[in-house]
C-alpha angles and dihedrals in degrees: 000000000000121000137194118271114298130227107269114284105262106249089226128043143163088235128004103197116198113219139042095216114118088281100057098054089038093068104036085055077052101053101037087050087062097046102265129122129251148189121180113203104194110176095210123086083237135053126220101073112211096001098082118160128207121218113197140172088280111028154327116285136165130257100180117011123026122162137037127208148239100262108018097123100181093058091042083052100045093047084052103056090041102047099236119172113230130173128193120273103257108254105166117108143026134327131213141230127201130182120161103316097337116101118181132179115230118216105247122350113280089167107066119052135188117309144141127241129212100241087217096037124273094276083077085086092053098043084048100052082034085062095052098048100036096133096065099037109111118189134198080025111132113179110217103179136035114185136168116246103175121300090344132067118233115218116205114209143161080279107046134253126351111181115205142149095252144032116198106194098212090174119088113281096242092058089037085058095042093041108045134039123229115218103217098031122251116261102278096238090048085050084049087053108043083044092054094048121099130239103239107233083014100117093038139092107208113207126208115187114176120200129186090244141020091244097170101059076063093062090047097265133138097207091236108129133173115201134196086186116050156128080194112035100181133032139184141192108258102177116130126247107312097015087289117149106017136211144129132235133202144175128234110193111208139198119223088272098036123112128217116258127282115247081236094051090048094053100044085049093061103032078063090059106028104038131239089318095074098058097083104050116169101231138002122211129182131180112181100202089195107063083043105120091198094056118027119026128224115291093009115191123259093205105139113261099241088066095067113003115116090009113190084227083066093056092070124076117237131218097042087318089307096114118069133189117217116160125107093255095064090048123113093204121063090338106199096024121099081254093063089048095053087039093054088046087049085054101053089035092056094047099042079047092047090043097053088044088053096238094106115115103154108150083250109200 
């Protein structure tokens, strides 16, 4: 979601939050809610992060996140209070199997599990707490310092210098750490750490292809592939409720000098597994995560995600508990999913709340 122009960006604040992901409005809907001022600096032209949501000739498709999950009661919640319209993942049918040449069908479909889907996309939860918090979103607005300046903390952004008491970094912690510079510096084992995170969807190309049916739940298919062979090496049914509309989505995992797939190597690929039907899809959409500046920064770790994510070093607030982390990748509970990224919000939210309430007695590095 774009939006006209917003009002200027007020200079002093109670909590300048950088980014304009699902965390980041999260937790300025939070905070607001709670009587404190706000102000959101998202360096895209856009909010909503990675969930971006594509709206073609025939529909409305994901290009970051997708599914939501049994048991993760922030994003039910959320979905709940804003109204939001979900339908259940497609599970019926067949999966495949592909390695080298050989493409087998697999009986059932042990790949895909069972998940909920936003109906508009998942950038429908973004667009809705966006709505809601128009006046202090600030666009094409990268921050590129954070210092202390007594007991507040000073944020340097496109438009110049917004002073507050506290700072929630709602970006992953390696491009927070590439993009803006700390005075004074980060601990140097807290700088290590945020290097050395990945950026969650930041080694992956994530492929959308439309059709105008789901012509392989005809042939007894779920639509659900793992592939040896790639470029895509898992794929997933993406079709609406009902089948309508329909469409396909892979991953192509890449390494730091890979490219993202060609349209003609993702056909062929699919035409492959899937037979002659798949060769005149109706749209091709592909978003490489991994060349995305506002997402993954120069030279991103490929450390696996179980090493850092969720870090207990995450969980403290810097700067005298005026710092905060917020994005998904800095979350205990489902890092990487839209859940981590409400429940790290929830995190920073509850301790900037307790410490303006004074009850607040965290060991703060």
């Amino acid at each position: 979601m774009s939006s006209p122009a917003a009002p200027a960006r007020p200079s002093h604040v109670d909590v300048a939050i950088v980014g304009g992901g699902i965390s980041g409005l999260f937790a300025a809907s939070r905070l607001t809610d709670a009587g404190l001022r706000c102000a959101v600096l998202e360096s895209r032209s856009r909010v909503g992060g990675r969930l971006l949501t594509h709206v073609g000739p025939t529909g409305r498709y994901d290009l970051g996140a997708t599914w939501f999950w049994p048991g993760e009661r922030r994003v039910a919640a959320l979905v709940d209070e804003l109204g939001v319209a979900t339908h259940e993942q497609h599970l019926a049918g067949d999966a495949v199997y592909q390695a080298g040449a050989r493409v087998q069908r697999l009986a059932g479909n042990p790949i895909d599990v069972t998940s909920g889907r936003f109906t508009d996309g998942a950038g429908s939860l973004t667009d809705a707490l966006a709505a809601r918090l128009a006046d202090i979103v600030s666009l094409s607005n990268p921050v590129h310092a954070v210092e202390q300046h007594g007991d507040r903390l000073r944020v340097h952004d496109r438009s110049g210098v917004v002073t507050a008491q506290h700072v929630v970094l709602a970006l992953p912690p390696a491009l927070a750490v590439h993009r803006i510079e700390f005075r004074p510096g980060l601990p140097a084992d807290i700088a290590h750490l945020a290097r050395h995170t990945p950026v969650w969807m930041g080694n992956i190309a994530k492929v959308v292809v439309t059709y105008a049916e789901p012509f392989w739940r005809g042939h007894g298919l779920a639509g659900a592939v793992i592939s040896h062979t790639g470029p895509l090496r898992e794929l997933h049914d993406m079709c609406g409720p009902h089948g309508r509309p329909a469409a396909l989505f892979g991953f192509a995992p890449l390494g730091p000098s890979d490219a993202a797939p060609t349209v003609r190597q993702v056909v062929d690929q699919l035409v492959e597994l899937f037979g002659p039907d798949a060769a005149s899809p109706s749209e091709v959409v592909i978003a490489d995560w991994h060349c995305d500046p506002d997402t993954t920064p120069p030279h991103a770790s490929s450390a696996s995600a179980a090493e850092t994510y969720g870090h207990p070093s995450y969980q403290d607030a810097l700067a005298g508990g005026r710092l905060h982390w917020a994005s998904t990748e800095t979350s205990r509970t489902s890092p990487g999913h839209i859940e981590g990224a409400l429940a790290a919000a929830e995190r920073a939210v509850d301790a900037i709340i307790r410490s303006r309430d004074g009850s607040d007695s965290a060991d703060h590095r």
